[in-house]
ZAROPA-775467 format. One record per residue (C-alpha): residue number from 1; residue in one letter; x, y, z. Coordinates in Angstrom, 3 decimals, m for minus. Layout:
! ZAROPA-775467
num/residu/px/py/pz
NUM/a/X/Y/Z
...
END
This chain:
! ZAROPA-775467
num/residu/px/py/pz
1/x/228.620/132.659/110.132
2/x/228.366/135.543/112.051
3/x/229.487/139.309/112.168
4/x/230.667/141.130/115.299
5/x/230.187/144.425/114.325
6/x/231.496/147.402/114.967
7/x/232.028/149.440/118.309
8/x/228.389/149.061/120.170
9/x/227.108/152.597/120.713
10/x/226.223/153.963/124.406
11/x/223.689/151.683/126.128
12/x/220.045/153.087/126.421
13/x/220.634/154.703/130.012
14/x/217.881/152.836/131.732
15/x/219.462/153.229/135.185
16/x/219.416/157.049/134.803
17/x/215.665/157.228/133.195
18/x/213.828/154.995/135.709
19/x/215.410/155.885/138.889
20/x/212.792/156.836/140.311
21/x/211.691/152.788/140.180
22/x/210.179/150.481/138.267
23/x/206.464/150.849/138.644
24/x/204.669/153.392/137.073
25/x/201.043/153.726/139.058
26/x/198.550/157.127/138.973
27/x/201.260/158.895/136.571
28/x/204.395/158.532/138.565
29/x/207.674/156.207/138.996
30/x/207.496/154.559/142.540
31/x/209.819/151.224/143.601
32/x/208.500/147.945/144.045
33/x/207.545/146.676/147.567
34/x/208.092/143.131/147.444
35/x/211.445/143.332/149.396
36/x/212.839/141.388/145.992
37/x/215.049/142.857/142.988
38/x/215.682/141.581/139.584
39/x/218.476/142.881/136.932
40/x/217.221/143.479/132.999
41/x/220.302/141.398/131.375
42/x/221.223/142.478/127.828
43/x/220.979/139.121/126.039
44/x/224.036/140.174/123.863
45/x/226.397/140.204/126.304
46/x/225.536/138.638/129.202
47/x/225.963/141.911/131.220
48/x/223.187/143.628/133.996
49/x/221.983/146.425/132.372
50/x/219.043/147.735/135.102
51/x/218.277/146.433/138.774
52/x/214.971/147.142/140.011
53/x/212.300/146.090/142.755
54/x/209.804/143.992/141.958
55/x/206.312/144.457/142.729
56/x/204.306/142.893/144.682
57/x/200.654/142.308/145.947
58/x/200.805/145.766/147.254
59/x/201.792/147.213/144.371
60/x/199.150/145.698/142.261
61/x/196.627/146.567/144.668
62/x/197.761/150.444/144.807
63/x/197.420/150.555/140.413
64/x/194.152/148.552/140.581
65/x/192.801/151.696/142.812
66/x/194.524/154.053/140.880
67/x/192.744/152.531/137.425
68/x/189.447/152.504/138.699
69/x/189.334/155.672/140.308
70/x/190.577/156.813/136.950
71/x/188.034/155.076/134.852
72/x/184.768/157.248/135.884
73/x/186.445/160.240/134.065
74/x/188.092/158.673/131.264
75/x/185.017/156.536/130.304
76/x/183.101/159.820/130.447
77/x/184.744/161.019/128.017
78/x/183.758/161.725/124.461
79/x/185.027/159.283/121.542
80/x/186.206/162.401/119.903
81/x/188.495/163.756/123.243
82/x/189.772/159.960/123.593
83/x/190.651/160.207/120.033
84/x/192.258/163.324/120.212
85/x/194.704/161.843/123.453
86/x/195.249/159.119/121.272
87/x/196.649/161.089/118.240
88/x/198.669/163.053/120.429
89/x/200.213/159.250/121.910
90/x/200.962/158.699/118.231
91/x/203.050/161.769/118.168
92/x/204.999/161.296/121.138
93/x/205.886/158.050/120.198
94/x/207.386/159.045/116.534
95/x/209.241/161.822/118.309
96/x/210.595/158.791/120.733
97/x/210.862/156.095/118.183
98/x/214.971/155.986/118.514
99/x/214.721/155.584/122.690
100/x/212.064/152.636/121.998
101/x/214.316/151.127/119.540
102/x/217.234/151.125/121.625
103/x/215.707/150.148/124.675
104/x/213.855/147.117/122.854
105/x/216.938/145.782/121.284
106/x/219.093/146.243/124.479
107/x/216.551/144.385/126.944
108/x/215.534/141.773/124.267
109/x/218.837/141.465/122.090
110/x/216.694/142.234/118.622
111/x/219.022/143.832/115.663
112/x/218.420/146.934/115.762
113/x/217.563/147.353/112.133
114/x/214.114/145.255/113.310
115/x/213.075/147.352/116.587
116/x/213.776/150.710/114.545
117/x/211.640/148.870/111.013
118/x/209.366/146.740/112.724
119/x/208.609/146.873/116.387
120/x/208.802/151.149/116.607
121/x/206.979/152.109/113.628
122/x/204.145/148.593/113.972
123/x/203.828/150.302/117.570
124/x/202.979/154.201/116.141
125/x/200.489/152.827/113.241
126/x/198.549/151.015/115.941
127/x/198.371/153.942/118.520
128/x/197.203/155.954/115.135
129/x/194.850/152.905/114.121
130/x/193.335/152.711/117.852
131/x/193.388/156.881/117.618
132/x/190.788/156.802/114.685
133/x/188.895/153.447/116.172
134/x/187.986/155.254/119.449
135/x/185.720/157.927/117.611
136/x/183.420/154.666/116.126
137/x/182.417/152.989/119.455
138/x/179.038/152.152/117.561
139/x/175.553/150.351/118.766
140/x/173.310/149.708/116.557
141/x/169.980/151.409/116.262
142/x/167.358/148.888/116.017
143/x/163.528/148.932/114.851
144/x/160.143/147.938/116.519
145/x/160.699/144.286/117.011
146/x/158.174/143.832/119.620
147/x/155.385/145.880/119.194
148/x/155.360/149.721/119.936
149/x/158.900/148.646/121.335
150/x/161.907/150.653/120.022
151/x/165.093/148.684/120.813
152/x/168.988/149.622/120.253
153/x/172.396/148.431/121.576
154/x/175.377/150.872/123.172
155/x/178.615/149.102/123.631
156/x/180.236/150.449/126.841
157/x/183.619/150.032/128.439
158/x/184.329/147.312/130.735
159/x/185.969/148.725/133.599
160/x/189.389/147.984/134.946
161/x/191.989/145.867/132.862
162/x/194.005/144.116/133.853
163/x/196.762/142.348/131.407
164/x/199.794/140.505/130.982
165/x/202.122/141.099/128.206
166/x/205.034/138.573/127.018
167/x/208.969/139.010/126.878
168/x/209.213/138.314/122.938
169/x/207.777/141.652/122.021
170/x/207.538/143.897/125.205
171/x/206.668/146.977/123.146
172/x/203.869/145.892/120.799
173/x/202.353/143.521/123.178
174/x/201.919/146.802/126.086
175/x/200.609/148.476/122.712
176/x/198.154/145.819/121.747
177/x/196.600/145.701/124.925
178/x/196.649/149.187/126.160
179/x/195.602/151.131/123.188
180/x/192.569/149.002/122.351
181/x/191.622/148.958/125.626
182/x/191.791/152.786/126.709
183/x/190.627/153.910/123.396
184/x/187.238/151.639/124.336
185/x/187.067/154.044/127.627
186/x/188.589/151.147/130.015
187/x/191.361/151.834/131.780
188/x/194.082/149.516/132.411
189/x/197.485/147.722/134.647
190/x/199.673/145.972/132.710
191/x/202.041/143.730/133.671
192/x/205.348/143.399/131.284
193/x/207.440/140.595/131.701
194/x/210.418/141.197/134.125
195/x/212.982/140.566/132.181
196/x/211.597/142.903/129.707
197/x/209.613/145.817/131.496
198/x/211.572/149.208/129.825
199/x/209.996/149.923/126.923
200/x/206.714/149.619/128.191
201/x/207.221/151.916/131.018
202/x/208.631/154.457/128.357
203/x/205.391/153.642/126.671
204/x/203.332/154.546/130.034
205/x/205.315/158.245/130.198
206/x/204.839/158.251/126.754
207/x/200.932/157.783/127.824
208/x/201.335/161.058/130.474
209/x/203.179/162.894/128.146
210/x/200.441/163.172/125.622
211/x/197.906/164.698/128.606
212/x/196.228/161.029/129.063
213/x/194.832/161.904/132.951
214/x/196.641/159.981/135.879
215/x/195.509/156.237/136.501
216/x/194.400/155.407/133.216
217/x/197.670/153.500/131.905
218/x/199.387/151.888/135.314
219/x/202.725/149.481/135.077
220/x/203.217/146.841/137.746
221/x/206.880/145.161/137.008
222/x/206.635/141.916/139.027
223/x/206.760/137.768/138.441
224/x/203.942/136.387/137.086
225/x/203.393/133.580/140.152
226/x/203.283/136.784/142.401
227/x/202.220/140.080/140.707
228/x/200.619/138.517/137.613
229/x/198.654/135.860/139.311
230/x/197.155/138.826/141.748
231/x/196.871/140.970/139.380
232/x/194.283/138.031/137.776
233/x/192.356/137.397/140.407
234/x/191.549/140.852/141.604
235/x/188.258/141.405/142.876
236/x/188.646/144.764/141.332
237/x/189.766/143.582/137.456
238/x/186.890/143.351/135.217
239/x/188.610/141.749/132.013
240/x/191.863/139.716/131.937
241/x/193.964/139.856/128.769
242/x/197.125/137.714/128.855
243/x/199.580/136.705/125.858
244/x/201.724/133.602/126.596
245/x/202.616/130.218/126.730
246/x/198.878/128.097/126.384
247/x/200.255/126.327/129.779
248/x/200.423/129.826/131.406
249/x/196.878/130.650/129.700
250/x/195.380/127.588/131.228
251/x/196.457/129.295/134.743
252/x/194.892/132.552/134.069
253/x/191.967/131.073/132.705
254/x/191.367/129.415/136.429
255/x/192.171/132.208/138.181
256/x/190.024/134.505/136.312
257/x/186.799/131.851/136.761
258/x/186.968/132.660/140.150
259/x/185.793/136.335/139.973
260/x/183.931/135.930/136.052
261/x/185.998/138.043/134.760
262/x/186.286/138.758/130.679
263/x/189.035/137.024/129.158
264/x/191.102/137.536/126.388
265/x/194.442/134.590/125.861
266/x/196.473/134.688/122.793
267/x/198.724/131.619/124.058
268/x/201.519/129.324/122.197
269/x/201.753/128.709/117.831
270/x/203.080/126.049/115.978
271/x/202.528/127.192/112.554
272/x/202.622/125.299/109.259
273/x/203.946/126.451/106.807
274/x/202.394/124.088/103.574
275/x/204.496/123.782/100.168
276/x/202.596/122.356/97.453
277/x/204.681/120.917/94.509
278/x/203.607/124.056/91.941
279/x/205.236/126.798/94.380
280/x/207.820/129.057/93.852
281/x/210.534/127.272/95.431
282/x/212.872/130.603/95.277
283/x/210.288/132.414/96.832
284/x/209.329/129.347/99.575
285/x/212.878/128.945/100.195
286/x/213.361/132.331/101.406
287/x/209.870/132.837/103.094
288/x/210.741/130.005/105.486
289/x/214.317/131.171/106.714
290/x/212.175/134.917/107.270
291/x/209.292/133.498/108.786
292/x/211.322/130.943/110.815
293/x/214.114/133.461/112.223
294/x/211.660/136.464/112.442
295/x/213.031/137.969/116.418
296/x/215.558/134.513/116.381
297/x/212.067/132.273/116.370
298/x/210.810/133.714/119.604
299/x/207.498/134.336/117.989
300/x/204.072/132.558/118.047
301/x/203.351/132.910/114.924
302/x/206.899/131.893/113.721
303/x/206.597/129.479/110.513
304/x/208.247/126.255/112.572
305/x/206.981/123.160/110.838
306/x/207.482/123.174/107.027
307/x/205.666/120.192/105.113
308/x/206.590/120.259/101.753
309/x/205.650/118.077/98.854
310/x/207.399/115.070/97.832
311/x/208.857/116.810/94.516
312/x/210.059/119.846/95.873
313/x/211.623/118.561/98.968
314/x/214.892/117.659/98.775
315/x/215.471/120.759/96.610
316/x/213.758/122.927/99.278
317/x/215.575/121.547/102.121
318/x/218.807/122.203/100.154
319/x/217.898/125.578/99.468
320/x/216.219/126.763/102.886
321/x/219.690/124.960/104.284
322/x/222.310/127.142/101.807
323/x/220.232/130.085/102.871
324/x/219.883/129.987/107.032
325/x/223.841/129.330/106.484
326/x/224.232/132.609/105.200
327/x/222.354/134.640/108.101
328/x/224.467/136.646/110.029
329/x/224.490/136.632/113.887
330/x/226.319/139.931/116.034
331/x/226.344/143.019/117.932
332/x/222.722/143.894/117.376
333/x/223.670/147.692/116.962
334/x/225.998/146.883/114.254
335/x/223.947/147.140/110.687
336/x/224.763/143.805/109.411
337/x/223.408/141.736/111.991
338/x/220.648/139.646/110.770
339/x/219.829/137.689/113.789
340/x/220.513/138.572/117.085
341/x/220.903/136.112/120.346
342/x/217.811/134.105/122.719
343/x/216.022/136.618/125.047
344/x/218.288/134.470/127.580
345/x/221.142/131.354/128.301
346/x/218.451/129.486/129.830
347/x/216.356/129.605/126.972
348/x/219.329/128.955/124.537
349/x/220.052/125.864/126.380
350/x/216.168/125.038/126.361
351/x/216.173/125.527/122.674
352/x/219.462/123.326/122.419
353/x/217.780/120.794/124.069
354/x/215.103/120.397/121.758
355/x/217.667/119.945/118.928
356/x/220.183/117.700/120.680
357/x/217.251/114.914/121.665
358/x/216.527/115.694/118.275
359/x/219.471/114.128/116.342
360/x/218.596/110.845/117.746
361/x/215.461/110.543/115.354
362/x/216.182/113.484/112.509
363/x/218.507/114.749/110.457
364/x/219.930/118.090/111.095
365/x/220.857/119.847/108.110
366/x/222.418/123.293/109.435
367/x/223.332/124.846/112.782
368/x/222.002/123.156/115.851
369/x/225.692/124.047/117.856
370/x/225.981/127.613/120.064
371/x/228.659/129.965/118.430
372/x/232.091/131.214/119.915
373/x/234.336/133.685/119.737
374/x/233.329/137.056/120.089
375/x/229.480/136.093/120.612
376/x/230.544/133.330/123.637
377/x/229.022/135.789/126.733
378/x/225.736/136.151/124.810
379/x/222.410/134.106/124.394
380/x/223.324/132.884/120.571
381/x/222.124/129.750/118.633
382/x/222.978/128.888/115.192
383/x/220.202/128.881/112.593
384/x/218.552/125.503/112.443
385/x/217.215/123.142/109.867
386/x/216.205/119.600/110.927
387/x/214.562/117.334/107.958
388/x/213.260/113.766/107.896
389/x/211.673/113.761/112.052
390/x/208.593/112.025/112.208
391/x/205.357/113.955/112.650
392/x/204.580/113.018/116.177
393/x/208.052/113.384/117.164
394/x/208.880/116.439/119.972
395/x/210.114/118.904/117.014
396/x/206.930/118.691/115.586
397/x/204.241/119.113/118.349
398/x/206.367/121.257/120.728
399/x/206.192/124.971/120.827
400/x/210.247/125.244/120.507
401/x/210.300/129.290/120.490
402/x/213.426/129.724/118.514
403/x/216.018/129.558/115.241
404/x/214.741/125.929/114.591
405/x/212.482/124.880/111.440
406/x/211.569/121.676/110.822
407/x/210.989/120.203/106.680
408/x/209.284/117.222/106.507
409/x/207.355/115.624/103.260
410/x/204.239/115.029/102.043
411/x/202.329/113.346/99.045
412/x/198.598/114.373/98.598
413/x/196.951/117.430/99.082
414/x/194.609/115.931/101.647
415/x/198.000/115.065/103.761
416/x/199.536/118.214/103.693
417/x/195.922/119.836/104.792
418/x/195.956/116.975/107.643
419/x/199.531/117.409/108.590
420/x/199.377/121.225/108.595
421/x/196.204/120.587/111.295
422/x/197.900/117.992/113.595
423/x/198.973/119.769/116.152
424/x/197.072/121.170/119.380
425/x/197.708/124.780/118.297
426/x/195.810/126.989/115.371
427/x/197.114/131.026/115.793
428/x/198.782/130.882/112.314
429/x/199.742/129.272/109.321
430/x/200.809/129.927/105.378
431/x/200.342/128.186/101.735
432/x/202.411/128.422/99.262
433/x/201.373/127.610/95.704
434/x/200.602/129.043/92.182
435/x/197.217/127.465/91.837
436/x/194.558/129.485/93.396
437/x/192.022/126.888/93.825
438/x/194.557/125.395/95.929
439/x/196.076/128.144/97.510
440/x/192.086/128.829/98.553
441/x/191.198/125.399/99.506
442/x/194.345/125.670/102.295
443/x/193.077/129.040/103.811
444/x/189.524/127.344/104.178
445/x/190.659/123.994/105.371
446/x/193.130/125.000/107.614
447/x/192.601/125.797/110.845
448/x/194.143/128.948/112.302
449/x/193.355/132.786/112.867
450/x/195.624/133.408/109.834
451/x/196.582/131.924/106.972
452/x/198.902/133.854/104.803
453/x/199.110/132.627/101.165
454/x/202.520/132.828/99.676
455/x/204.368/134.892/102.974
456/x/204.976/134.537/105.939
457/x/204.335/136.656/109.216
458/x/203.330/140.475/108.172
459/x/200.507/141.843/110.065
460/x/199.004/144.899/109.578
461/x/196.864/147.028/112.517
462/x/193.369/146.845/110.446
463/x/193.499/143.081/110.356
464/x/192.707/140.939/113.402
465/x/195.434/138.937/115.149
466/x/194.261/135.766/116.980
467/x/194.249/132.045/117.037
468/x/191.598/128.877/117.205
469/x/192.163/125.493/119.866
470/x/195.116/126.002/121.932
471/x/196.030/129.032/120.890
472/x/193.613/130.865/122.483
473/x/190.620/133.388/121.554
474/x/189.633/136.535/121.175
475/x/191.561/139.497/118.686
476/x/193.956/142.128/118.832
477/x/194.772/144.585/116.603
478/x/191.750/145.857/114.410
479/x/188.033/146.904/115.145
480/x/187.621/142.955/116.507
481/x/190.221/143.774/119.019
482/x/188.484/147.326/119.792
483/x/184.923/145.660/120.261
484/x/186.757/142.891/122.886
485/x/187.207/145.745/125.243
486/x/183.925/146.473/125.228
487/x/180.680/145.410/126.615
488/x/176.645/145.492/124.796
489/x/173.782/146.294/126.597
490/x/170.286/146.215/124.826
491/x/168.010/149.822/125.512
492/x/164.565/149.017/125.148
493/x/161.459/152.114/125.049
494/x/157.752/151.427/125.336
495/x/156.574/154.209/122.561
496/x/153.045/154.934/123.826
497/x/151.955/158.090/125.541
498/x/150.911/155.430/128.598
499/x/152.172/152.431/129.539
500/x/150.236/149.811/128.318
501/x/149.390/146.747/130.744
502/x/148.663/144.220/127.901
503/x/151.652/141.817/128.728
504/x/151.067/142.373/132.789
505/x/147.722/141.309/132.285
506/x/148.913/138.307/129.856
507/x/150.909/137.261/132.967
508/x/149.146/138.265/136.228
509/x/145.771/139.187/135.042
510/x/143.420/142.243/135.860
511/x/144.046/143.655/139.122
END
């Protein structure tokens, strides 16, 4: 079904707040110099909503410079000052939270009732988390471990950043990355997605606002083959933090070998999400329609491959089928949207795809069509349940990125573990069940950065974020993702009056 809504209220009035252009470098707006333009498309409608230049080499070059001429100052600083800009970003974002809401849902097509309880407010606790985190850059003071030897450790900052940030969450991905990284003492150029780049240049004013110096946050709004991919290899870029496709990751992971840089890749997710036959199916039932439709599916951590066991199946494909019927698709301004539209048509028809080679092997319970009528012009696909496709089958091992779950059964234990672990990918995964030795078994056995036991998909800033295999390594969010932007190096005194020569004379003799 789906609900139209009301009247949309006025459009977030990008083309009057960036007119000054689309890349934000040293604390000002300038326009790309690639020669090359690209239009922000509201998914909802179809309709150009913001036409801007894209960068290019230049550009990336001109906020590299900017960021490291920036970085002598900012790393200089104390953890307390850094703290201090930090809380003050915290503020300026609450005071902005409506603008970020609106401009999220209008370049991404998210209800919304999620950008204003989800992506805004997820986006403030971090920059509050990371405000509080920069005042505890720690070593660690060490004793005499060789001799009259005193050693410690001092984590530093890196340097320059450089990172790449994905379409699905624009906002919280330029948050994850910049706040970690400038509360370390780096500073940083991040490179949004084009289709999505508005919210994270209201982040970087947000950033200038709060008295953060010049440089420190830049903004480069370009393709990935052409600003990304130089933005990578830069001789200049110390660390390289990318979230994305694991096909994309491999990429940057080349690149970046070329100049040893840092690296940091949270790629693709396939999650399980493992029902064992003592669950609540209620409960299970509802968990997988939210942690399948969470942002319409476009999520990596998105439950998308349901394995439930034999005695609770049919029931919970029933259920989970009666219940994704029931979502409502619209306007995403209008309150009782549930699930907005595909962050494009092109990806629509790629998701389509997936379920119409599908129904030559499965069964597809609900949805699998595109809706008409009033939500025709926009990027919209019907909630999705396929059942009964076998487990090496494309549903099942292919990172789909949208409104599609797919149920299949299991009979032991040991196969659901197995199942839940047979696919290339490991960022996250839940159990659901009453029994705590098996609930606990699952979160040891299984092998992802997160295993959630009886939800699906909250994350909280404290707790790291971050996936095992294909789905890349390293953390954000959390103290993890704080000591990833940083760097050790091991101090080492000689505590006698004199230097002794004992270990010259070990090595050369007396001379």
């Amino acid at each position: 079904m789906h609900n139209p809504g009301t009247a949309t209220p006025d459009r977030f009035p990008a083309q009057d707040r960036f007119a000054a252009g689309a890349q934000y470098i040293a604390g000002r707006l300038v326009t790309g110099t690639s020669g090359r333009t690209h239009t922000v498309v509201d998914p909802a409608t179809g309709e150009g909503c913001y036409t801007y230049e894209l960068a290019g080499p230049a550009d990336v070059d001109a906020a590299v410079a900017a960021a490291r001429a920036a970085f002598p100052g900012w790393a200089g600083a104390t953890p307390g000052e850094r703290s201090d800009a930090l809380h003050r970003l915290a503020g300026v974002l609450a005071d902005r939270a409506e603008d970020f809401a609106r401009a999220e849902s209008l370049q991404c097509g998210k209800p919304l009732k999620l950008t204003r309880e989800f992506d805004v407010p997820g986006t403030v606790d971090n920059a509050a988390f990371f405000a509080g985190a920069a005042r505890h850059l720690q070593g660690q003071s060490a004793g005499e471990y060789s001799g009259d030897h005193t050693s410690y450790t001092r984590r530093e900052p890196i340097g320059v950043v450089g990172s790449i940030a994905p379409w699905n969450y624009p906002l919280q991905m330029a948050a994850w990355k910049i706040l970690p990284a400038i509360a370390a003492g780096n500073t940083i150029v991040l490179k949004p997605a084009e289709l999505t780049p508005l919210t994270s240049l209201l982040f970087a004013q947000a950033v200038t606002d709060a008295g953060i110096p010049d440089g420190v946050v830049n903004i480069v709004t370009g393709t990935g083959r052409e600003a990304g991919e130089h933005l990578v290899g830069h001789p200049d870029v110390a660390m390289t933090s990318f979230t994305g496709s694991t096909a994309v990751g491999k990429r940057v992971a080349e690149i970046a070998t070329a100049t040893v840089k840092r690296l940091h890749l949270e790629l693709g997710g396939k999650a399980p999400f493992l029902v064992f036959d003592d669950a609540d199916l209620e409960a299970a039932a509802h968990g997988a329609v939210a942690g399948s439709l969470i942002n319409t599916g476009q999520d990596c951590t998105a439950a998308t491959r349901a394995y439930v066991q034999r005695g609770l199946y049919e029931a919970f494909v029933e259920r989970t089928a009666a219940l994704m019927a029931g979502i409502r698709l619209g306007d995403p301004s209008a309150p009782g949207t549930d699930l907005g539209p595909l962050i494009s048509h092109a990806h629509r028809d790629r998701v389509a795809g997936f379920v119409d080679r599908a129904r030559g092997y499965a069964r597809v319970v609900t949805g699998g069509e595109t809706p008409l009528g009033d939500l025709a012009n926009g990027a919209y696909y019907l909630p999705t349940l396929i059942a009964d496709a076998a487990q090496d089958s494309e549903v099942v091992q292919s990172e789909i990125f949208g409104p599609v779950l797919v149920v299949l059964p299991f009979d032991s234990d040991d196969e659901g573990i197995a199942l839940a672990n047979d696919t290339p990918y490991g960022l996250a995964a839940s159990a659901w069940s009453r029994d705590v030795y098996r609930a606990n078994r699952a979160t040891r056995e299984i092998k992802a950065g997160c295993v959630w036991v009886n939800d699906h998909i909250p994350i909280i800033s404290e707790m790291p974020h971050g996936g095992y295999k294909s789905s890349g390594f390293g953390k954000d969010m959390s103290v993890y993702s704080f000591e990833e932007y940083t760097q050790v190096k091991h101090v080492m005194f000689d505590n006698t009056a004199v230097a002794r020569k004992d270990w010259h004379r070990t090595i050369f003799g007396d001379r």
